[in-house]
C-alpha positions in Angstrom: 82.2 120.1 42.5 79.2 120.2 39.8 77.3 123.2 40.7 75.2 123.2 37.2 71.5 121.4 37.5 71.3 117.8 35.8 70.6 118.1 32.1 67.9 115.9 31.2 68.6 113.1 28.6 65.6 111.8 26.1 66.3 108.1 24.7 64.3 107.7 21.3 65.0 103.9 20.4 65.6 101.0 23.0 67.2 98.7 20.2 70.8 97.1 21.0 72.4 100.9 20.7 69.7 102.4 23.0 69.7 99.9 25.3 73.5 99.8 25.6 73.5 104.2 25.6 70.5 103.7 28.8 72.8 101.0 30.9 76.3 103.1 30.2 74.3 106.2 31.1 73.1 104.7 34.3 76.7 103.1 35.0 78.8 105.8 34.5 76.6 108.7 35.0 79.2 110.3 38.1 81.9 110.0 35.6 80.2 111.3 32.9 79.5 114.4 35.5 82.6 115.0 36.1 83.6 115.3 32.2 80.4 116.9 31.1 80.3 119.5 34.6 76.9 118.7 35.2 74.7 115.7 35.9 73.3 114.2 33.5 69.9 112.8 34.0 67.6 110.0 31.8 64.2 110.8 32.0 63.1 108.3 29.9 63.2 106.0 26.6 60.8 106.1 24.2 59.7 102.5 22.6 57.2 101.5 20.8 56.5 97.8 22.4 57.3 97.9 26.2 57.1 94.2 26.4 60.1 94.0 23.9 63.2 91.9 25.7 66.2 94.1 25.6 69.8 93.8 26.1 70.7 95.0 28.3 67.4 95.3 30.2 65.9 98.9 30.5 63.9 99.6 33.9 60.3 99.3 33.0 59.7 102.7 34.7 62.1 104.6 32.1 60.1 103.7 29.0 57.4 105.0 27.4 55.8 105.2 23.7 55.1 108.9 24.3 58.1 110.3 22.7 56.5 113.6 21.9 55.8 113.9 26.2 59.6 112.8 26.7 60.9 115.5 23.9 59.6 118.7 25.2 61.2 117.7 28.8 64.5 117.4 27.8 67.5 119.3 27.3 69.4 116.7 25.3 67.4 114.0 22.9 69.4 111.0 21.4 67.9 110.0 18.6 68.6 106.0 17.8 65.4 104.7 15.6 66.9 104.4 12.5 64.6 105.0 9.2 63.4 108.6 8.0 59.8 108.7 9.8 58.9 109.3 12.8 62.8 110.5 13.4 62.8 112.9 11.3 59.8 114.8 12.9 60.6 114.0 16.5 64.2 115.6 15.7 62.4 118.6 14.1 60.3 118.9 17.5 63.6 118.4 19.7 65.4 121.4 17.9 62.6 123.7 17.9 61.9 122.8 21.5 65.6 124.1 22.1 66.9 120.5 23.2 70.5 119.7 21.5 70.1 116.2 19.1 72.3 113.2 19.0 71.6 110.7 16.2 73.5 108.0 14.8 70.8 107.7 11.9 72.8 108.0 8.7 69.8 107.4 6.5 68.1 110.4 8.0 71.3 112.9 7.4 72.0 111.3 4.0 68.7 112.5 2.8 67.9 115.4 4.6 70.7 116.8 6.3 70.3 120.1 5.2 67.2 120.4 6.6 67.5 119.4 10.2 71.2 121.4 10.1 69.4 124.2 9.2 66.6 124.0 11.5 69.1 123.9 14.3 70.9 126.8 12.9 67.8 128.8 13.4 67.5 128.2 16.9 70.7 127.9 18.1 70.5 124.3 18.8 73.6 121.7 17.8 72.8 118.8 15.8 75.5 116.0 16.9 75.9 112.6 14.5 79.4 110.8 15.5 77.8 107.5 15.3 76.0 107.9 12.1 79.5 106.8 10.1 82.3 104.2 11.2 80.8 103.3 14.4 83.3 104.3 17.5 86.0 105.5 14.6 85.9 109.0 15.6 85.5 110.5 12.3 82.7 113.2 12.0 84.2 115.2 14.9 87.9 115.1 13.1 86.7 116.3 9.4 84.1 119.0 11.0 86.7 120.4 13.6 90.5 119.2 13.7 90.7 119.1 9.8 88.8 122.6 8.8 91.7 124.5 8.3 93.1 122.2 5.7 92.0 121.1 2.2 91.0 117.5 2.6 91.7 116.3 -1.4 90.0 112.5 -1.2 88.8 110.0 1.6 89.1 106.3 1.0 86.8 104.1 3.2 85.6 100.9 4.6 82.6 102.2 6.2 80.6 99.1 5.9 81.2 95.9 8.2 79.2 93.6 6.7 80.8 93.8 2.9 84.4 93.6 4.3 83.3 90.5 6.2 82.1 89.1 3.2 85.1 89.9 0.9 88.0 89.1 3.5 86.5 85.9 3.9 86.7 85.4 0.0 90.1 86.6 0.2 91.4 84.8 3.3 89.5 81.5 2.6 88.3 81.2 -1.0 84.4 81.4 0.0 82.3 82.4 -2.7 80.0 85.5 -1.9 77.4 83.2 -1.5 79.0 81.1 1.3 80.5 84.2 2.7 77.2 86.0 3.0 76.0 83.1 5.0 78.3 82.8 7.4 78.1 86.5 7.8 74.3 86.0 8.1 74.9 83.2 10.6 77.6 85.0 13.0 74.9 88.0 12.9 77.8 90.6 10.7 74.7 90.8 7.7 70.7 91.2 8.5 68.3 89.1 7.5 68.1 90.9 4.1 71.2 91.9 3.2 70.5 94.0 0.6 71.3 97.6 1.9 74.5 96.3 3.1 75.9 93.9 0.1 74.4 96.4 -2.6 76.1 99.4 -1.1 73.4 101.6 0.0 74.4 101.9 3.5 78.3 103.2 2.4 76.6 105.4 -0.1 74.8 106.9 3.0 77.6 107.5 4.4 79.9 109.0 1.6 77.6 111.5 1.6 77.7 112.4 4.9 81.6 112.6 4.7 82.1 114.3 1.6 79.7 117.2 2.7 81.7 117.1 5.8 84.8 117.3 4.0 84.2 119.7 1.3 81.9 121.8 3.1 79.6 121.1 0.3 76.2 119.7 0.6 75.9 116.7 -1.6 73.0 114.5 -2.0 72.7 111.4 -1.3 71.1 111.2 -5.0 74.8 112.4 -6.7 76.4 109.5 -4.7 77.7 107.0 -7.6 76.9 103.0 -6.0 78.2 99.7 -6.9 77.5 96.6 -4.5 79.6 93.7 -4.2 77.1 91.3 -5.9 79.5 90.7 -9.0 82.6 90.2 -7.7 83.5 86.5 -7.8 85.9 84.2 -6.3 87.8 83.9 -9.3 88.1 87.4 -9.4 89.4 87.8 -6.1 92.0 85.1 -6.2 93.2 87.1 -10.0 93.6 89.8 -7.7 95.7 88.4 -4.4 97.9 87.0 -7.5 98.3 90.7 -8.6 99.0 92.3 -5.4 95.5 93.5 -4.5 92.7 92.7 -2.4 89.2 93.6 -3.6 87.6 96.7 -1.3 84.1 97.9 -1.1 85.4 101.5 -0.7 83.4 104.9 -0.1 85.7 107.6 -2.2 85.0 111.2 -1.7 87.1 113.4 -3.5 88.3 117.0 -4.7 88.0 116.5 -8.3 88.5 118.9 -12.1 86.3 118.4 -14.4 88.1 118.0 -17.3 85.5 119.1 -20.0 85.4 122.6 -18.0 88.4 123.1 -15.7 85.9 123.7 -13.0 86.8 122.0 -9.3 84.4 120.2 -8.0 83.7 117.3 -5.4 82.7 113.7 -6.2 81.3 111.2 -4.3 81.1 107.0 -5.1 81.1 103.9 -3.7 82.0 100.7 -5.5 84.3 97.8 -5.3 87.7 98.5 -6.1 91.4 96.8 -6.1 93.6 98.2 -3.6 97.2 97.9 -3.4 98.3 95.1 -0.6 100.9 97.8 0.9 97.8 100.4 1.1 96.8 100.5 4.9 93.0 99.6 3.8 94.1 96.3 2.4 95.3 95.1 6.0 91.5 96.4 7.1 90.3 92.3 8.4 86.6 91.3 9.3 83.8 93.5 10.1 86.0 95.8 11.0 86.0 99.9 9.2 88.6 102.2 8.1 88.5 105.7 6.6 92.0 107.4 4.7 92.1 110.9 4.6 94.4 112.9 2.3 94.6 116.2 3.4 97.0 119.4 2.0 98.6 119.9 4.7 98.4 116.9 7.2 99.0 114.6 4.5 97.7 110.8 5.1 95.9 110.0 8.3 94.2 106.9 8.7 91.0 105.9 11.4 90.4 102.3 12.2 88.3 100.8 14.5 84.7 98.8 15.0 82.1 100.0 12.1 79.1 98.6 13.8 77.7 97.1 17.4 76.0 97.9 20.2 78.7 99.1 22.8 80.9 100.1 20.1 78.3 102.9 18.9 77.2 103.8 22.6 80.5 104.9 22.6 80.2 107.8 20.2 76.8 108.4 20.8 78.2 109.1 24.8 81.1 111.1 23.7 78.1 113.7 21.8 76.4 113.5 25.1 79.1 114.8 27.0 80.1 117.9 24.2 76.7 118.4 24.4 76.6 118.7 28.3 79.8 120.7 27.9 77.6 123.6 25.3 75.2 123.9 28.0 77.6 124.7 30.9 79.2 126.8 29.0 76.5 128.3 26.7 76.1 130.5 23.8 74.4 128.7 20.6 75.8 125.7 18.3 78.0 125.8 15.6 76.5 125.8 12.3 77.5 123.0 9.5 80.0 124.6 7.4 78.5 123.8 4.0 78.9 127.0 2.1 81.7 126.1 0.0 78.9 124.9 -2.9 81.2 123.2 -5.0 79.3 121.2 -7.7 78.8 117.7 -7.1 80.2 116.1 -10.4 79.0 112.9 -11.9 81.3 110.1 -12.0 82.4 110.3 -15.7 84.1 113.3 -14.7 86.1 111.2 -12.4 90.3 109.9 -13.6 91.7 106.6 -11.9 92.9 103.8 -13.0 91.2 100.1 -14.1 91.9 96.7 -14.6 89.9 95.1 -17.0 89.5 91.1 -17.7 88.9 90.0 -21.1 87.7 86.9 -22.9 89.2 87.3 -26.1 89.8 84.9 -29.4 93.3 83.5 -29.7 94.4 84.3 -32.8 97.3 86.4 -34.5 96.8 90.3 -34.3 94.1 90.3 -31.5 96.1 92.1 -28.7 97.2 95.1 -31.4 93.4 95.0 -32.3 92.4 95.7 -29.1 95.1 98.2 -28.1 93.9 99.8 -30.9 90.7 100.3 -29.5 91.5 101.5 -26.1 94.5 104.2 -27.9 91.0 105.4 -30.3 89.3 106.7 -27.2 92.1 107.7 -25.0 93.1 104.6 -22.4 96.4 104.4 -22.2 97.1 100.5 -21.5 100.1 100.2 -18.5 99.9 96.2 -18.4 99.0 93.1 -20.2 98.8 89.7 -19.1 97.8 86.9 -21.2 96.7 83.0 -20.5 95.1 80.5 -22.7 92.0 79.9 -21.7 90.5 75.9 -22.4 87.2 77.1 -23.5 86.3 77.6 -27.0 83.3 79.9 -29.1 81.9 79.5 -32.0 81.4 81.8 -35.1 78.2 82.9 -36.0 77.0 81.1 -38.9 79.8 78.5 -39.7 80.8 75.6 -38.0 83.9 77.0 -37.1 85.2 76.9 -33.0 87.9 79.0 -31.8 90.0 78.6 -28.7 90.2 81.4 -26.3 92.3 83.3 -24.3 91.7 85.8 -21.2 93.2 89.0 -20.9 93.9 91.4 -17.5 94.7 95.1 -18.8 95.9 97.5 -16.7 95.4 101.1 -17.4 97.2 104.4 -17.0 94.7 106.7 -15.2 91.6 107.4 -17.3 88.8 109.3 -17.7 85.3 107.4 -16.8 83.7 108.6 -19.7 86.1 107.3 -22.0 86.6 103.9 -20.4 82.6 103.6 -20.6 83.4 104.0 -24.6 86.1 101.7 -24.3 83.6 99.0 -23.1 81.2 100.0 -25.4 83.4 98.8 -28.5 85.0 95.8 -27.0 81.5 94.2 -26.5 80.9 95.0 -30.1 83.9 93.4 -30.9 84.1 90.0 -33.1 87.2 89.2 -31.5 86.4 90.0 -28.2 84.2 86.9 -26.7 83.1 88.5 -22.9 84.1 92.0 -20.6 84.7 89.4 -17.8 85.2 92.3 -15.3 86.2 95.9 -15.1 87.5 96.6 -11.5 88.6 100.4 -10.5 92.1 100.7 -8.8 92.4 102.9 -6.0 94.7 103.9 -3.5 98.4 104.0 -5.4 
């Protein structure tokens, strides 16, 4: 039997997340009661076009545009606009009100996350954000709570549908990007402009939220290394199914030592990478997310799931709902962000891993000891070299002269960045090196 009074519920964002949070809230209200141990009540959603269609449909008498009104009534506010402003300042107004927040805007915690954790700290309030990364993967919950007694040493993750899409259809059916973002466009995977998505903005979002997460470190969305997909080619992925990889846009957070200084610190990237074919992210299909923790103690665990959509996200925005329910039965104030390890947030030539780089070279005598040579001079050790004659031919500056060429795939023994960088630096300089076709990280052996 619930004895505790209905908490009231504030929707901020009828979109297709707010309107499928409203409907579940409505359908399942008596078993979310049950769960929560009190009733939980939606007072209203705030909009800003009433006439907007929605999906599902909203009861005309629940919205509103007033979501300052709507705030200071409620004990819970859910937070699904998206953008900085006006989220950010109707947050600030929910906390400081003394109403608990769930938001699932990523942009927003990426940039000031520190800020709204901190307001909430002040007052006691909890700040809840499950849906902000991977969608219904439950992942925030499992790095702030189940994994804070370990070390977590490096995340590996898919945390954005809309690339994968676009590279397992590449890799699955030989679409260039170009056809692949299309269809991806078409079937509704990639928005209208796809740039946030294809250029790796949104992942970089969210590697910050998860490396401050798992290194109890606040790091800035402005230290977050980014690489989109907009390079990678077909060729390139078929060179790399041949290999035994498949090409990844991964978010890498990891525990890093910098080798210049010996000091530990934490790194945070997101580009396209090769990944092993027996690596559990390789198998990651579609539109679908995946995150790879490493942890001390618990060793590998993987999360896989939906990264995006409407229900999906309801999902993990309902499951805040209810711990949030569960705080105010019980009572006493929120937890605070554990973000006082302040490790430094090292730049990405501080980080080692391992590369595979594609070279158009001259095909003569003595060019493959040349350019070992050059990657021994500053420190990359080459693992693996594979050589084809290529049909193409350039010609040498100031003569008539044409010579054939041939293409190159190095693999490397793990590196520094910083001396790869200077690797590349030479090799373009180099008269018998024709083009860098592509330098690709490896990660995940």
């Amino acid at each position: 039997m619930i004895e505790y009074r209905n908490l009231r519920i504030a929707l901020l964002g009828g979109g297709s997340v707010g309107a499928q949070v409203a409907a579940l809230l409505r359908e399942h209200g008596d078993d979310l009661a049950q769960r929560a141990g009190a009733g939980l009540e939606l007072i209203g959603v705030a909009v800003r076009d009433l006439e907007a269609p929605r999906t599902p449909e909203i009861p005309k008498h629940l919205l509103t545009t007033d979501a300052e009104s709507l705030i200071l009534g409620a004990d819970i506010v859910i937070e699904l606009m998206g953008g900085i402003e006006p989220a950010r300042t109707y947050i600030l107004q929910a906390i400081n009100s003394g109403a608990d927040v769930i938001t699932a805007n990523k942009a927003l915690l990426a940039t000031h996350g520190p800020e709204l954790f901190e307001a909430a700290e002040q007052v006691g309030a909890q700040l809840y954000y499950e849906a902000a990364v991977g969608g219904a993967i439950p992942i925030i919950r499992p790095l702030r709570d189940s994994l804070a007694g370990d070390q977590v040493e490096r995340i590996l993750g898919i945390v954005n549908g809309t690339t994968n899409f676009i590279l397992d259809l590449m890799d699955t059916k030989g679409s260039t990007l170009e056809d692949a973002l299309a269809t991806a466009t078409e079937l509704g995977y990639a928005e209208a402009d796809p740039t946030a998505d294809i250029e790796g903005y949104d992942a970089a979002q969210k590697a910050a939220i998860l490396a401050s997460l798992a290194f109890h470190t606040a790091v800035p969305l402005e230290s977050v290394y980014r690489e989109g997909i907009t390079q990678i080619t077909a060729q390139q992925v078929e060179a790399a199914r041949r290999g035994g990889y498949v090409i990844k846009l991964l978010a890498i957070c990891e525990r890093i030592t910098d080798p210049a200084t010996g000091e530990v610190g934490v790194s945070a990237r997101v580009h396209p990478a090769l990944v092993p074919l027996a690596h559990p992210l390789a198998s990651v299909h579609g539109a679908n997310n995946a995150v790879f923790v490493e942890a001390e103690a618990a060793g590998s665990l993987m999360f896989y799931g939906a990264g995006a959509g409407g229900i999906e996200t309801a999902s993990a925005v309902l499951g805040d709902v209810v711990s949030a329910a569960r705080r105010h039965v019980i009572g006493g104030p929120g937890v605070a962000e554990s973000t006082k390890a302040n490790l430094p947030v090292l730049p990405i030539d501080r980080v080692t891993t391992r590369y595979q780089m594609t070279l158009s070279v001259v095909d003569q005598t003595g060019v493959l000891a040349e350019i070992a040579s050059m990657f021994n001079d500053h420190g990359v050790s080459v693992e693996t070299v594979a050589q084809s004659v290529g049909p193409a031919t350039v010609s040498v500056a100031g003569t008539d002269e044409a010579r054939a060429t041939a293409t190159l795939v190095i693999g490397t023994h793990a590196a520094s960045e910083a001396d790869l960088a200077a690797t590349v630096a030479v090799l373009k300089t180099s008269d018998v090196v024709s083009a860098v076709v592509s330098v690709l990280r490896v990660e995940g052996l």
